[in-house]
C-alpha positions in Angstrom: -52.3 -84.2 4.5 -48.6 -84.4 6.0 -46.7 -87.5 4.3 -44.3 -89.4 6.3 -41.8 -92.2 5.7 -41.2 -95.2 8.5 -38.5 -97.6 7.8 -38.7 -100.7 10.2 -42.4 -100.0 9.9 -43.2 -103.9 10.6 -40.9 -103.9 13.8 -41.6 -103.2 17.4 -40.8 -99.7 17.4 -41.5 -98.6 13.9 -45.3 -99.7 14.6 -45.6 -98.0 17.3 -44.8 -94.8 15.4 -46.9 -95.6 13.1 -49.4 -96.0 15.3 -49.2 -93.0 16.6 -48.9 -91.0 13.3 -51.9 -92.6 11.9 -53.7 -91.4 15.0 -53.0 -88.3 14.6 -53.8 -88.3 10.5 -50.6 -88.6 8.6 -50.9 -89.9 5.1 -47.7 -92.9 5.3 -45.6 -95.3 3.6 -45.1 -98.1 5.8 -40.9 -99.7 4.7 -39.8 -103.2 5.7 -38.7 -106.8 4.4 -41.9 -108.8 5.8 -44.4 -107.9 3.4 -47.1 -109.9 5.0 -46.6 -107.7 8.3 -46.5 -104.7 6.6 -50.1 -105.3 5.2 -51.2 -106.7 8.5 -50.6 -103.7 9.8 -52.0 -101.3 7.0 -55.2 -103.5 7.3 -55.2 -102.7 11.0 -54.5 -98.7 10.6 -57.1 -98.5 8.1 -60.2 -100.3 10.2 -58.6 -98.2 13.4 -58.6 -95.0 11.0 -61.1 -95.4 8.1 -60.5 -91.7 7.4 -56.6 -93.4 6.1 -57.5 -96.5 4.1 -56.4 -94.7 1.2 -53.7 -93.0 2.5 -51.6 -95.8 3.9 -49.2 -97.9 1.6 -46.9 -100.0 2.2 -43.2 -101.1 0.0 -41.7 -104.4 1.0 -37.9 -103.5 0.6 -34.7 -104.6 1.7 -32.9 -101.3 2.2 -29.0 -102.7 1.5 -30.1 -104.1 -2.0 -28.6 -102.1 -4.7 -31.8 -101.0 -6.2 -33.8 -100.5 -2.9 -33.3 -96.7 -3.5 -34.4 -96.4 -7.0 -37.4 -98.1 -6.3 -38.5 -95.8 -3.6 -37.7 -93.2 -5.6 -39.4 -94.6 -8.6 -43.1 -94.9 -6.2 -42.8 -91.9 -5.0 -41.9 -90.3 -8.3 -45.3 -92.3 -9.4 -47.4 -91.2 -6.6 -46.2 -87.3 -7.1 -45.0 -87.0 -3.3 -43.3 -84.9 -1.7 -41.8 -86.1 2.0 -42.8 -84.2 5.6 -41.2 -86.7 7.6 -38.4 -89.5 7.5 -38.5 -91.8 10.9 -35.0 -94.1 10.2 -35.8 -97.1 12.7 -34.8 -100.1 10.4 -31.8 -101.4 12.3 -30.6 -104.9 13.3 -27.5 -106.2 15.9 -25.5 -109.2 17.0 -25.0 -109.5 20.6 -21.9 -110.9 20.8 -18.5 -110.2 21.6 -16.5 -109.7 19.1 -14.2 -112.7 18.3 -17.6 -114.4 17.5 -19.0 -111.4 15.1 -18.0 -113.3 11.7 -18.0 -110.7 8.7 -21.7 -111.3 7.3 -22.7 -110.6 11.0 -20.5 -107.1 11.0 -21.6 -106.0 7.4 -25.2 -106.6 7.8 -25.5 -104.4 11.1 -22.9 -101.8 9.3 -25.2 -101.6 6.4 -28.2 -101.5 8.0 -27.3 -99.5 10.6 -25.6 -96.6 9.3 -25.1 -97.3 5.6 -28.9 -97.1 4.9 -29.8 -93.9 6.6 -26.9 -91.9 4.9 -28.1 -92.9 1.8 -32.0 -93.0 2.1 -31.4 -89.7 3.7 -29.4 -88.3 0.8 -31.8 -89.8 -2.3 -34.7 -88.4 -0.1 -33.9 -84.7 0.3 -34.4 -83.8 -3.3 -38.1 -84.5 -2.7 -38.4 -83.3 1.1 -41.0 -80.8 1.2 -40.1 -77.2 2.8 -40.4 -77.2 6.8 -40.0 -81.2 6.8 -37.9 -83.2 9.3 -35.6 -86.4 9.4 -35.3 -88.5 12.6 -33.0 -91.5 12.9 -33.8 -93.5 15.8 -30.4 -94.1 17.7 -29.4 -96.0 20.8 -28.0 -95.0 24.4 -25.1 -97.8 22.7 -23.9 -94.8 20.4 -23.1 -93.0 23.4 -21.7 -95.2 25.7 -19.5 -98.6 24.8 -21.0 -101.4 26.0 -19.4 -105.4 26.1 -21.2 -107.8 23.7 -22.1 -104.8 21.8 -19.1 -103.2 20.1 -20.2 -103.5 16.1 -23.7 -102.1 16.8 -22.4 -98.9 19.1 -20.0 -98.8 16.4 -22.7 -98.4 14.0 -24.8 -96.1 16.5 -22.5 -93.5 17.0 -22.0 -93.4 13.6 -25.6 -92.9 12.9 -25.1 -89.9 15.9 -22.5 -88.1 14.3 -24.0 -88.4 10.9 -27.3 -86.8 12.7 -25.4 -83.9 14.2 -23.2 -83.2 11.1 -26.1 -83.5 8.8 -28.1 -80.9 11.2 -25.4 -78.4 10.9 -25.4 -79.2 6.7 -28.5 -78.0 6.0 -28.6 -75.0 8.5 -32.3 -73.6 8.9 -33.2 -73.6 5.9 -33.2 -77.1 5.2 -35.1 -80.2 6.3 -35.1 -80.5 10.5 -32.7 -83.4 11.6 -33.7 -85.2 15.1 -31.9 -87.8 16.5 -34.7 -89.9 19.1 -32.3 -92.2 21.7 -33.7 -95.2 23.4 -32.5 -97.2 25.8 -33.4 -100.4 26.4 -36.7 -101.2 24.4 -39.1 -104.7 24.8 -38.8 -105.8 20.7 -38.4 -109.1 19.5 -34.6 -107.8 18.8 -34.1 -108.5 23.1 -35.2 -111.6 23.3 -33.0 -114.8 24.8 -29.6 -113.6 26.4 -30.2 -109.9 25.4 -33.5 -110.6 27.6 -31.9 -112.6 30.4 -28.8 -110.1 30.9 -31.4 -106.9 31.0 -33.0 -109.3 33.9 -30.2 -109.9 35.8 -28.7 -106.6 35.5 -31.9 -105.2 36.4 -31.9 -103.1 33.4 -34.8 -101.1 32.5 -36.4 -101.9 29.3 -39.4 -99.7 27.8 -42.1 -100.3 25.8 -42.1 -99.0 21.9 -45.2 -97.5 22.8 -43.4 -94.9 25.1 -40.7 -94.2 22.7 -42.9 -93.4 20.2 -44.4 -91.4 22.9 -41.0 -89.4 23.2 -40.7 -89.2 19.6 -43.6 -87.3 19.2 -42.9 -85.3 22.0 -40.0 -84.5 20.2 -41.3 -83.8 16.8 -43.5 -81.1 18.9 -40.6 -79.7 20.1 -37.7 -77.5 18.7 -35.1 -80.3 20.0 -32.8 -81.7 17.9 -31.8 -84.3 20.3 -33.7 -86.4 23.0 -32.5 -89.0 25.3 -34.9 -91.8 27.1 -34.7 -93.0 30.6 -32.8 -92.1 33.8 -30.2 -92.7 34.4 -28.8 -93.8 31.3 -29.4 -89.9 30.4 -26.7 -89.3 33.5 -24.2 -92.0 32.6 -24.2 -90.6 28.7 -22.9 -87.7 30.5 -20.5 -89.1 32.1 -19.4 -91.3 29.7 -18.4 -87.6 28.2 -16.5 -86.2 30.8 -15.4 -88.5 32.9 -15.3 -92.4 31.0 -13.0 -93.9 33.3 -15.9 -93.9 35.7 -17.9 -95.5 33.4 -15.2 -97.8 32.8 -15.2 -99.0 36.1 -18.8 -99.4 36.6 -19.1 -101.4 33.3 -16.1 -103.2 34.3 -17.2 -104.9 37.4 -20.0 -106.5 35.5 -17.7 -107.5 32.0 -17.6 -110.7 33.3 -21.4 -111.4 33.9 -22.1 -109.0 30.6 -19.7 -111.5 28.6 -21.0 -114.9 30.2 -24.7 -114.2 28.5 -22.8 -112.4 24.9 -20.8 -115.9 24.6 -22.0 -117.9 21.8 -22.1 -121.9 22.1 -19.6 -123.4 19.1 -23.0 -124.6 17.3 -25.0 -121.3 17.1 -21.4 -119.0 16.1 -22.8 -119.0 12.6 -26.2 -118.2 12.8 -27.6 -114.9 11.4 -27.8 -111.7 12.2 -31.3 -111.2 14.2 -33.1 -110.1 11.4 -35.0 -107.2 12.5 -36.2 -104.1 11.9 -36.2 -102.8 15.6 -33.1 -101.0 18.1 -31.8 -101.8 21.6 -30.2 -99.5 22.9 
């Protein structure tokens, strides 16, 4: 039985997937902070799939502690597994511009972001089992900048080029790595303004059930990349050849983009969303 790895597993899009594994009979180990969600939903996999009681765990972890690594190494070093698959969709963001991003705000979404992938990825390749693949869940944000959003694209495109340089790495021989990029997806990350811009801007949103949907699609394929959604797949190109266009187009909205980003004097130092799910 194939073995996979879900960080995020309690969020919107990270249940999804695991949704969609467990259907199809992958032995998992379900990652998150919220360990009450994360059994939750191993209770619900296992009554869906009795065939899986057994074969679902779950480890309630905060990635960016110092000793989140060891102790996933330490369980799977207990349990004698070996990995098949690695979805990275733990993530978090701040919408906000950027004069209102205080430093706890930019650390947590650079640690979570990026900093945890890099180095889940490299504790978890000496025990990737041959033919096995890594996906990191981007965003259409690591691609194109967007206002109210510049720490998290920072972060994104980051995760991107770590993706494509990591790919190139390990050549053939080594572990697959996939990057998956949504756009905008309905979590509990895009709720309030992040909501209310999408709905004035007449943004499309999807459902995590049809990105997991792509995922799989692209874990069936021999992609390395795969973009969500039209025509945020166009203006990604464009942004690459052309951004002054994009420039423009994003510019005659700034002012409407940064009306619903501004943050009222008594909520600038409230937390980061904390979250295990993307918006792209």
């Amino acid at each position: 039985m194939k073995f996979a790895i879900i960080t995020g597993a309690s969020g919107g899009i990270g249940r999804a997937v695991a949704e969609r594994l467990a259907a199809e009979g992958w032995s998992l180990l379900l990652i998150a902070r919220d360990g009450a969600r994360l059994s939750q939903l191993r209770l619900e996999l296992g009554e869906a799939y009795p065939a899986l009681r057994e074969q679902i765990a779950w480890l309630a972890l905060d990635l960016t502690a110092l000793d989140a690594m060891d102790e996933l190494l330490s369980y799977l070093g207990e349990t004698q597994q070996t990995v098949d698959l690695v979805i990275h969709a733990a993530g978090c963001q701040r919408f906000a511009c950027l004069g209102d991003q205080d430093d706890s705000a930019m650390e947590q979404q650079l640690a979570l972001n990026l900093r945890v992938p890099m180095q889940l990825t490299r504790s978890l390749l000496p025990v990737m089992a041959p033919g096995s693949t890594i996906v990191t869940v981007g965003s259409t944000f690591g691609a194109i900048g967007y206002p109210g959003f510049s720490v998290y694209c920072a972060t994104k495109a980051g995760l991107h080029a770590f993706s494509e340089a990591l790919a190139r790495e390990l050549g053939p021989d080594g572990p697959r790595v996939c990057l998956l990029v949504p756009r905008a997806t309905a979590t509990e990350l895009n709720h309030g303004a992040v909501d209310a811009m999408n709905q004035a801007l007449g943004t499309a949103v999807d459902s995590p059930a049809r990105v997991a949907s792509e995922l799989m699609q692209l874990l069936a394929s021999r992609q390395r990349r795969r973009f969500i959604g039209w025509p945020e797949k166009f203006f990604v190109r464009l942004n690459a050849l052309l951004p002054w266009l994009v420039d423009r187009a994003i510019g005659a909205q700034r002012e409407q983009i940064c009306g619903f980003a501004t943050i009222r004097p008594a909520a600038r130092q409230a937390p980061v969303l904390p979250t295990e799910e993307k918006q792209s």
